[in-house]
C-alpha positions as CSV (number, residue, x, y, z in Angstrom):
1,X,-20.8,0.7,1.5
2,X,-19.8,4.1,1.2
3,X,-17.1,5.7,4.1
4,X,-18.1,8.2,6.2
5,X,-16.2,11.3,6.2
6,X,-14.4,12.1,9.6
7,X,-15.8,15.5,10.9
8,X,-13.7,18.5,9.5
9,X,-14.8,20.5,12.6
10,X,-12.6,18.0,14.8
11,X,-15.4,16.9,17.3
12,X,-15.8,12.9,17.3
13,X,-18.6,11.1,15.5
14,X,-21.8,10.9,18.2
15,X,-21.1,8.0,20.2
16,X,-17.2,6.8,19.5
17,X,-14.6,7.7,21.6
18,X,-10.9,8.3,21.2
19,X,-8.4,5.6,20.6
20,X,-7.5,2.9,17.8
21,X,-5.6,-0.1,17.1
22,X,-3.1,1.1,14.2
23,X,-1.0,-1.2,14.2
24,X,-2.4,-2.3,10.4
25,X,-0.9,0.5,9.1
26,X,2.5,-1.0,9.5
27,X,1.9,-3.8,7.6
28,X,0.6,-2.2,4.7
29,X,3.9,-0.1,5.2
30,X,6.3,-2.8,5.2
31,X,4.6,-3.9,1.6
32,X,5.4,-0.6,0.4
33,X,8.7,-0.6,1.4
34,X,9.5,-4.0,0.3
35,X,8.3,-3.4,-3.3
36,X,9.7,0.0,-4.1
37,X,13.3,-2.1,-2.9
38,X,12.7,-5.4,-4.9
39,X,10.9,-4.1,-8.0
40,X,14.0,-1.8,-9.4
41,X,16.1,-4.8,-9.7
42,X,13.6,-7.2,-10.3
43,X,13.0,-4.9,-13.7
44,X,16.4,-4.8,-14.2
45,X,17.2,-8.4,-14.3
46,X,14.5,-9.4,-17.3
47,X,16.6,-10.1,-20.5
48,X,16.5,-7.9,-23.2
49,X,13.8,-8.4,-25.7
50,X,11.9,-10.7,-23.2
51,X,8.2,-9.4,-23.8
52,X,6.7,-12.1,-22.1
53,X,8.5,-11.4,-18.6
54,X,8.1,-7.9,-18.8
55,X,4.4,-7.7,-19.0
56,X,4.2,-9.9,-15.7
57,X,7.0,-7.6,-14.2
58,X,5.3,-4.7,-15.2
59,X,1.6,-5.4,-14.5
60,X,3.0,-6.6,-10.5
61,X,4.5,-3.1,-10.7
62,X,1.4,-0.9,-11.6
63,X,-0.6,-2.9,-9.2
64,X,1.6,-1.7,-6.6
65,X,1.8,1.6,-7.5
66,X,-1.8,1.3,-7.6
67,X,-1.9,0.3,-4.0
68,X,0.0,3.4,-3.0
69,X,-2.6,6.0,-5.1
70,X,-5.1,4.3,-3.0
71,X,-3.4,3.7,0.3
72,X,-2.4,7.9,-0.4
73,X,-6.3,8.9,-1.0
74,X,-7.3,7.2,1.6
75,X,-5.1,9.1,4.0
76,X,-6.0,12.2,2.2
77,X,-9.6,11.9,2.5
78,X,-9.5,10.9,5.8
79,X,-6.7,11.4,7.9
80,X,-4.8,14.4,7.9
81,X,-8.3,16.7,8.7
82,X,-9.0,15.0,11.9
83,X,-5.3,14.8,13.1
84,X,-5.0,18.7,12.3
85,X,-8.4,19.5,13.9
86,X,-7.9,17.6,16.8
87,X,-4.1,17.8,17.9
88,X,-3.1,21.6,15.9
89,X,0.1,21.8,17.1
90,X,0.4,18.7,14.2
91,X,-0.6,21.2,11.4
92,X,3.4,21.4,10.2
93,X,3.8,17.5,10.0
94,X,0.4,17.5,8.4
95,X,1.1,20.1,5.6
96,X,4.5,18.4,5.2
97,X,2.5,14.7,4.6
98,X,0.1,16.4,2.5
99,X,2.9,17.8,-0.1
100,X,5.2,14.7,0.2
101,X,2.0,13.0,-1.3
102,X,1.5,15.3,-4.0
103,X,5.4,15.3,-4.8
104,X,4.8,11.3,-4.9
105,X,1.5,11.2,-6.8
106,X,3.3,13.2,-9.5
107,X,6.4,10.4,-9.6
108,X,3.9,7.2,-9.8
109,X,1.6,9.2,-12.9
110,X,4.8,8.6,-15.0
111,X,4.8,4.7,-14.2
112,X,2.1,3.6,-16.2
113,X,3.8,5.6,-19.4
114,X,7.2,4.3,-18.5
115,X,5.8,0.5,-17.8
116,X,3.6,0.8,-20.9
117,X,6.9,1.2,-23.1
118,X,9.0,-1.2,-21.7
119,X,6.1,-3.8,-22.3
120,X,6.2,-3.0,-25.9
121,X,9.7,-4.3,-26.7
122,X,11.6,-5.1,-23.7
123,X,14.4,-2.7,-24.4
124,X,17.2,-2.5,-21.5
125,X,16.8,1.0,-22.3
126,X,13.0,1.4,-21.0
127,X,13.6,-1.3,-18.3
128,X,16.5,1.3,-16.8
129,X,13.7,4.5,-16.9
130,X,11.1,2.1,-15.1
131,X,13.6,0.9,-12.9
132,X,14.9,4.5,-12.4
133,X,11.8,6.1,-11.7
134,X,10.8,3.1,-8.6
135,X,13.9,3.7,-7.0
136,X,12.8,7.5,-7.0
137,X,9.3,6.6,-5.4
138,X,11.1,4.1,-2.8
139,X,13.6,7.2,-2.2
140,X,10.6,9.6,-1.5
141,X,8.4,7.2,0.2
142,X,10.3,6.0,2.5
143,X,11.5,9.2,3.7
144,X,7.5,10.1,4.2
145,X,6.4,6.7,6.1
146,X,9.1,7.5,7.9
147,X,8.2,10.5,9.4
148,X,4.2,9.5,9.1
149,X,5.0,6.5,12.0
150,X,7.5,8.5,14.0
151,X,4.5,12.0,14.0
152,X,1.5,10.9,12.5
153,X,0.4,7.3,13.5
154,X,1.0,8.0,17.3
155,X,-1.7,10.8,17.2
156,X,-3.6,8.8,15.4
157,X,-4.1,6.2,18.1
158,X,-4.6,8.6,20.5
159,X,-6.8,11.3,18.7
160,X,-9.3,9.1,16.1
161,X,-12.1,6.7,17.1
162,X,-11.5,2.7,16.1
163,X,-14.2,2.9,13.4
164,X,-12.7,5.9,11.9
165,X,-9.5,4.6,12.1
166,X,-11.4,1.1,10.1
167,X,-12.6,3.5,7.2
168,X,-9.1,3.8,5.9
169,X,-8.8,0.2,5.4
170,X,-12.0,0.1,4.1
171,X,-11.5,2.7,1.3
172,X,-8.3,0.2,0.3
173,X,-10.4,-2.3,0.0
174,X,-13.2,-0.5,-1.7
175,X,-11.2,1.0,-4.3
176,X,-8.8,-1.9,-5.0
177,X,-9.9,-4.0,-8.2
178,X,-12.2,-6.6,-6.5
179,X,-10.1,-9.0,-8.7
180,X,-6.7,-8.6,-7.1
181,X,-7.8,-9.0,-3.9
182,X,-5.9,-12.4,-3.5
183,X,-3.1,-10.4,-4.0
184,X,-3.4,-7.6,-1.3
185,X,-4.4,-10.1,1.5
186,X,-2.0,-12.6,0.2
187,X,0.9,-9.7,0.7
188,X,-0.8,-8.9,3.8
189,X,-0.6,-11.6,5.4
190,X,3.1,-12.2,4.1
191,X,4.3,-8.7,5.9
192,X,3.1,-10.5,9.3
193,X,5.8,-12.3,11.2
194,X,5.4,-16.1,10.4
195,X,4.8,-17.2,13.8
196,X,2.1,-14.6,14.5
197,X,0.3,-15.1,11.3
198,X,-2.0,-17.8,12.2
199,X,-3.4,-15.4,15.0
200,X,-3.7,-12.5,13.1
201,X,-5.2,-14.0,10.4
202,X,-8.2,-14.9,12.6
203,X,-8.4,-11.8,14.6
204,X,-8.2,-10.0,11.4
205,X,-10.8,-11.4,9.1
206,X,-14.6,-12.8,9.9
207,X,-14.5,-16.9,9.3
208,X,-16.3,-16.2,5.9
209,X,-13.1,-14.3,4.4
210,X,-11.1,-16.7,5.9
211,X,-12.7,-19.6,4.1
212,X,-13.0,-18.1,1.0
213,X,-8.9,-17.3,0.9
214,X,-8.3,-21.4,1.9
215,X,-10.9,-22.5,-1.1
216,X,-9.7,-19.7,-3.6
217,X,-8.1,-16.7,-3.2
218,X,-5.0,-18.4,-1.8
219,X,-4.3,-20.1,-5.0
220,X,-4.6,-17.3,-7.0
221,X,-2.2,-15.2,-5.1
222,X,0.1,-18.6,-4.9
223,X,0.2,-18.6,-8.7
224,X,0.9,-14.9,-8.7
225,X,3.8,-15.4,-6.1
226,X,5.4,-18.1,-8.7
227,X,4.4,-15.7,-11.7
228,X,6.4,-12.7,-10.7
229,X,9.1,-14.5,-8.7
230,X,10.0,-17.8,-10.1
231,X,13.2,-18.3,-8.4
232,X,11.2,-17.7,-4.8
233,X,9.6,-14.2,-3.7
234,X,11.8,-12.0,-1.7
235,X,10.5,-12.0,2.0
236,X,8.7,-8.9,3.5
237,X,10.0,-9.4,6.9
């Protein structure tokens, strides 16, 4: 299915109207947060010379900073155009989201180089760079969501229609490897309260995705949980 581009003029889509529920973007948020604070140490802690750990360490870590080049295009493709269009006096906070993106996309390009040698011998040395450059990202991002929830996501709900608001969750899932999609709806569903999950789950997903994640995706995100944390995952909330 391909995403329709919000209107760069700033009128509404024929037929929607303004307003959205975006309170999705908060969960995705909280994942962010909570693996740019756990992965540094996490990477840190694997013994030296330990190959084996660090390629599980390091492939959790470029699927996360996968997530956030993904999450990020999303938002650049269609968020920031319709919020500058529609609300202008935005256009500062919008410039400013649009460089603190650039200034991260430049950080997580060096992860891959940086994960890539530490997998090769499991020095202490490349874990510290790794490590080093996450806590940089986590530095930098959470700066940016914070400013994005406090000036961006309020407009947001007032200013974009509830299906465009959908097409940013649908380019996640579009450009996401179809294979680690236990993972993202398994840390989805983790960054929900515990006594709200239940609820959310079904108001979230049709009954065919929520079948599918009880028969199979749930054990393959359970054996990815015990994989990359096997002294217990750190909790999201």
């Amino acid at each position: 299915m391909t995403t329709r581009l919000p209107s760069t003029s700033g009128a509404l889509p024929e037929g929607e109207t303004p307003g959205c529920d975006v309170s999705d973007i908060y969960l995705v948020h909280r994942i962010f947060r909570w693996g740019f604070r756990e992965f540094p140490t996490i990477v840190r802690g694997v013994d030296d010379g330990d190959v084996e750990r660090a390629a599980t360490v390091s492939g959790a870590v470029e699927l996360l900073t996968l997530g956030l080049h993904v999450h990020h295009e999303g938002e650049d493709a269609l968020l920031w155009d319709p919020i500058e269009a529609r609300r202008p006096a935005c256009a500062v906070t919008v410039e400013l989201m649009r460089e603190q993106h650039a200034r991260i996309a430049t950080m997580l390009d060096r992860v891959p180089g940086l994960a890539a040698e530490w997998r090769e011998g499991a020095t202490t040395d490349a874990a510290a760079n790794l490590a080093a450059a996450l806590d940089e990202i986590g530095h930098t991002l959470g700066v940016h969501l914070g400013r994005e929830e406090s000036d961006i996501v309020p407009v947001a709900a007032e200013v974009m229609s509830q299906r465009e608001w959908d097409a940013l969750g649908e380019h996640g899932r579009e450009d996401f490897p179809k294979e680690e999609m236990p993972i993202q709806l398994g840390l989805m569903i983790e960054a929900v309260p515990e006594a709200e999950r239940a609820a959310w789950f079904k108001r979230s997903f049709p009954a065919p995705i929520r079948l599918l994640w009880a028969l199979l995706m749930r054990r393959k995100y359970v054996a990815w949980q015990h994989a990359v944390f096997p002294e217990g995952m750190p909790a999201l909330v």
